[in-house]
Backbone as CSV, one residue per row, in Angstrom:
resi,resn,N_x,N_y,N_z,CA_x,CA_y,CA_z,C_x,C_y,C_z
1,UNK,0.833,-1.175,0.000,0.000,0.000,0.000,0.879,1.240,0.000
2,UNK,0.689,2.136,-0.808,1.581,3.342,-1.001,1.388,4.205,0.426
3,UNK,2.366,4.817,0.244,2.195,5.856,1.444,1.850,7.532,1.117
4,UNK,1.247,8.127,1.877,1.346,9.340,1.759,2.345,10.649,2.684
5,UNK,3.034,11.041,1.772,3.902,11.997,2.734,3.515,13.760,2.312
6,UNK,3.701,14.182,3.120,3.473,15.902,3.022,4.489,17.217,3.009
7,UNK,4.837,18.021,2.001,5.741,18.639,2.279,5.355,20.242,2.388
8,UNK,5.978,20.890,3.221,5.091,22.174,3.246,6.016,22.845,2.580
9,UNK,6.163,23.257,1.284,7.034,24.777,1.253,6.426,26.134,0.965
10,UNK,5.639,26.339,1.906,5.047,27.460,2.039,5.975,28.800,2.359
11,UNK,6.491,29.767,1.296,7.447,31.000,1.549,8.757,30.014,1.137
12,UNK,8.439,29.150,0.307,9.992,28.465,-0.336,10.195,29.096,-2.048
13,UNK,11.290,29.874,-2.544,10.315,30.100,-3.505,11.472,28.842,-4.696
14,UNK,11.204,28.747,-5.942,11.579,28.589,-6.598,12.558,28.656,-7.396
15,UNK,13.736,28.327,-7.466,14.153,26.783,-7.862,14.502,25.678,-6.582
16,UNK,14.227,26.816,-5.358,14.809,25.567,-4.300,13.346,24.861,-3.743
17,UNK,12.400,25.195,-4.098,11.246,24.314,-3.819,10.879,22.729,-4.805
18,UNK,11.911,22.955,-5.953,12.052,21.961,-6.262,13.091,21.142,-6.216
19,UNK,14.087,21.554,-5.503,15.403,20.918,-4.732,14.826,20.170,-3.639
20,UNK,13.807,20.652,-2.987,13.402,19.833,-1.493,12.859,18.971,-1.546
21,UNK,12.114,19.201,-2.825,10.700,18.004,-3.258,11.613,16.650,-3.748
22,UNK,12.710,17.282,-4.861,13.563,15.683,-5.466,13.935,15.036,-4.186
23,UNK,15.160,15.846,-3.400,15.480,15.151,-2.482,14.608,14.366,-1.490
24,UNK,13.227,14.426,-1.396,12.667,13.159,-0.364,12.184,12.874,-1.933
25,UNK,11.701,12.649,-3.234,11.058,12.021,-3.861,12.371,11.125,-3.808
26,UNK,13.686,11.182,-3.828,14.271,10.051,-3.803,14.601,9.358,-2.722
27,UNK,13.722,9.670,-1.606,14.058,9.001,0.076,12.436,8.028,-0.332
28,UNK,11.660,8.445,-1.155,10.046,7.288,-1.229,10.523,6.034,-1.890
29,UNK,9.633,5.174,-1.631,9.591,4.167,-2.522,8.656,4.012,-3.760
30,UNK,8.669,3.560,-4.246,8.014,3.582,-5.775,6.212,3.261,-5.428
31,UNK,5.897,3.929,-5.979,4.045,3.989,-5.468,3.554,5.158,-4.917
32,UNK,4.674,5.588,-3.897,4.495,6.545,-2.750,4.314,7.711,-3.134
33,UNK,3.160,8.547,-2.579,2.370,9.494,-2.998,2.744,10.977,-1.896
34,UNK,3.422,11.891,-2.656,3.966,13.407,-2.122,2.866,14.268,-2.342
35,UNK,2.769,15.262,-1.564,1.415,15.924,-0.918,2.347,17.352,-1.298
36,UNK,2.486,17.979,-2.414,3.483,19.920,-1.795,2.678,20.692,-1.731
37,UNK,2.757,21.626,-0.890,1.770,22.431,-0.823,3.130,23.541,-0.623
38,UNK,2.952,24.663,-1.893,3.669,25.784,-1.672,2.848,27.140,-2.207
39,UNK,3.457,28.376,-2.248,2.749,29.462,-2.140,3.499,30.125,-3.758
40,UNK,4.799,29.685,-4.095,4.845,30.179,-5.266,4.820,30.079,-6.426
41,UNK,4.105,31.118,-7.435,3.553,30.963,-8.656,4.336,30.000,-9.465
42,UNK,6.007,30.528,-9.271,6.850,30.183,-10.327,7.068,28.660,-9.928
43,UNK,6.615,28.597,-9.016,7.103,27.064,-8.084,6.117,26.120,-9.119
44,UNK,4.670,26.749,-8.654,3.627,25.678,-9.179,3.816,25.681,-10.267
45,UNK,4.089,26.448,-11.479,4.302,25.969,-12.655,4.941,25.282,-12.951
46,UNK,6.396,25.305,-12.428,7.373,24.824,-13.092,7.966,22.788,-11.932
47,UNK,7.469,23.236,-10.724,7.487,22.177,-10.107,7.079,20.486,-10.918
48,UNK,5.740,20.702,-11.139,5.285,19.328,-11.429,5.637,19.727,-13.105
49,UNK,6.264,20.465,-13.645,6.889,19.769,-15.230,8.233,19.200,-14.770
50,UNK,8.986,19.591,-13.948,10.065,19.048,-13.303,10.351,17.552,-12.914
51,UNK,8.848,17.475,-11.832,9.006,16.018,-11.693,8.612,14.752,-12.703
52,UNK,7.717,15.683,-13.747,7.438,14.749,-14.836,9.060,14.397,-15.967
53,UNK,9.359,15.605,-15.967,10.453,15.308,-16.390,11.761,14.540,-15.825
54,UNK,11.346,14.180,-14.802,12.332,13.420,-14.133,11.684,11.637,-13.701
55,UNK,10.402,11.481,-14.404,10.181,10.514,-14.469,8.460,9.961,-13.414
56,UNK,8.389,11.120,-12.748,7.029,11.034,-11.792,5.772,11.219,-12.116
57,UNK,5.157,10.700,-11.977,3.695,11.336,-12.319,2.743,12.445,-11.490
58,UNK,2.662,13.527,-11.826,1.793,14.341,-11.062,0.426,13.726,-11.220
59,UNK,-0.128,13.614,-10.190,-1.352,12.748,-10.253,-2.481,14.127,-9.873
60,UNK,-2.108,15.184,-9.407,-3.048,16.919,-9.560,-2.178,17.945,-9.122
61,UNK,-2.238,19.123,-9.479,-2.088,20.066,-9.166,-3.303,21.382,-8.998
62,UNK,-3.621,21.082,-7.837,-4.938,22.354,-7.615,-4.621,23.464,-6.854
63,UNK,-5.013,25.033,-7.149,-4.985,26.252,-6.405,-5.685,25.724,-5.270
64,UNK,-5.427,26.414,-4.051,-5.833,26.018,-2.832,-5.820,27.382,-2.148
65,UNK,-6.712,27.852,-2.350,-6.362,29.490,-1.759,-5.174,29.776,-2.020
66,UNK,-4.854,30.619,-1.819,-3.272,31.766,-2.258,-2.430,30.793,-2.219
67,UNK,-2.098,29.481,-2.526,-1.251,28.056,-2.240,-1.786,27.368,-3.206
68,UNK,-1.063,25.994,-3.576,-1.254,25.288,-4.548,-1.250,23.928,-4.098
69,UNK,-1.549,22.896,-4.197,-1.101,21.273,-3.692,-0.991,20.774,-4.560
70,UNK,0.523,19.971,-5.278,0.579,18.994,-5.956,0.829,17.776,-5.384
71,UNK,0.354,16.627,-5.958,0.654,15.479,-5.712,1.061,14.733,-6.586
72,UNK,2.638,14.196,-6.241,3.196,13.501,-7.163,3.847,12.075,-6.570
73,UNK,3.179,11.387,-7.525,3.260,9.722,-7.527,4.557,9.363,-8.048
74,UNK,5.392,9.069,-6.490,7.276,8.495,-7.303,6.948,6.863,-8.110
């Protein structure tokens, strides 16, 4: 059964919000389902093309009030 983990980078901005996210996407095991919830624009855009490009599946990315939550399936 996959797991779910949560990362807050709320006031993280971008390119290091996607430095924090690789580094535990490569501490999951394969299945395991990442929860980000961050606040910047440039983050949410460019975040989940990042992890797709690195092989993950974003399984959503939704606005969440002034914040965003992606979830990406390692």
């Amino acid at each position: 059964m996959a797991a779910v983990h949560q990362l807050d980078l709320l006031g993280v901005p971008c390119p290091l919000s996607w430095a924090k996210t690789k580094v535990l996407l490569a501490e999951l095991a394969a299945g395991d389902l990442l929860e980000v919830t961050l606040d910047d624009p440039r983050g949410a855009r460019d975040l989940p093309r990042a992890a797709e490009a690195e092989g993950h599946q974003v399984v959503r990315a939704d606005p969440a009030g002034a914040a965003w939550v992606i979830v990406i399936e390692k």
